[in-house]
C-alpha positions in Angstrom: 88.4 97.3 101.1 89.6 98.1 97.8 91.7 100.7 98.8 92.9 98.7 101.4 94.2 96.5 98.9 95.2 98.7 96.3 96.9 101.2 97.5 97.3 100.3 101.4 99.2 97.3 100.1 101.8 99.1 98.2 102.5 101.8 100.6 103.0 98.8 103.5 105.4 97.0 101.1 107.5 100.6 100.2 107.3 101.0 104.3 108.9 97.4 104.7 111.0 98.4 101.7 112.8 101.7 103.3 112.8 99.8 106.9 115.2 96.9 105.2 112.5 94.3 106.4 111.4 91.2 104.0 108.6 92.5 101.8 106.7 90.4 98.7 108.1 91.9 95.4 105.0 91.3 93.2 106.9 93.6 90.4 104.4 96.4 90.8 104.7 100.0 92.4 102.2 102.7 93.5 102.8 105.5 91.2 101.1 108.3 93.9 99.7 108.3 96.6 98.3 111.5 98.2 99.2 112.4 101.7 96.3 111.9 103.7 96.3 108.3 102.4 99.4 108.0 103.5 99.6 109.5 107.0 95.7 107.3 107.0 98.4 104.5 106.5 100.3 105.2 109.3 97.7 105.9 111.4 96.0 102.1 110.9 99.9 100.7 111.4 99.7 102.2 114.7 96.3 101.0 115.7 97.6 97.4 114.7 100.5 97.3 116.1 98.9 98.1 119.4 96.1 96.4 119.1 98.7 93.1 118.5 100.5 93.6 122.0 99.2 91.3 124.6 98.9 93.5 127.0 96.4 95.3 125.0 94.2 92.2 124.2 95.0 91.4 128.2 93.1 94.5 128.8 89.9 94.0 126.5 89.5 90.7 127.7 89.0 92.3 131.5 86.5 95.0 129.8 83.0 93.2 130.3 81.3 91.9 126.6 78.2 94.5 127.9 80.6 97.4 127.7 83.4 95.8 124.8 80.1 95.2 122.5 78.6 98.6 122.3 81.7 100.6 122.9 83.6 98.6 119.3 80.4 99.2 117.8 80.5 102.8 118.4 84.6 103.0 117.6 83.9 101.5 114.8 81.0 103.8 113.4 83.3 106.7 114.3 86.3 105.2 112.7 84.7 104.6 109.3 82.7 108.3 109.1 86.0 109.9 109.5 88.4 107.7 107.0 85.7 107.3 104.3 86.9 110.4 102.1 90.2 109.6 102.6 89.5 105.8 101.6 87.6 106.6 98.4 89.4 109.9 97.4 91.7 108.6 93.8 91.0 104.8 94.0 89.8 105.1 90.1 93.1 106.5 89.6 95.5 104.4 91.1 98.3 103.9 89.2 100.8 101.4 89.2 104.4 100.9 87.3 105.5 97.2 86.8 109.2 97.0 88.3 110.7 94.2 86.6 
């Protein structure tokens, strides 16, 4: 969760930033962030933004708790084996410049 908060926080403000949307200016900025974190960023926006439609929650609520239960379970595991380098690669050097 620490990257999550760290750097994922930063790159979602610059995103809001470039699309001319309202975004918290805490007078900090992410210095660097490598590329996988950043397409890794993308990727999650994309999984959330999806998984906030209605039709989408619609849909799981049709998908018996039998099937839902095991099958996020298993999503899940699969989702955190294959982000957990990208997660923990440069978190001890994040670096941030203060903007005001």
């Amino acid at each position: 969760m620490i990257d999550f908060k760290k750097r994922g926080t930063f790159l979602r403000i610059d995103r809001l930033c470039r699309t001319g949307r309202r975004y918290p200016d805490y007078g900090l900025k992410l210095m660097y962030a490598p590329l996988r974190r950043r397409l890794f960023e993308r990727v999650l926006g994309c999984v959330f933004t999806i998984c906030s439609r209605p039709w989408t929650r619609a849909l799981a609520d049709r998908i018996p708790d039998g099937v839902m239960g095991p099958l996020f379970v298993r999503l899940r595991a699969i989702w955190k084996r294959s982000t957990r380098r990208t997660k923990r690669t440069g978190v001890s050097a994040i670096a941030l410049a203060i903007t005001d």
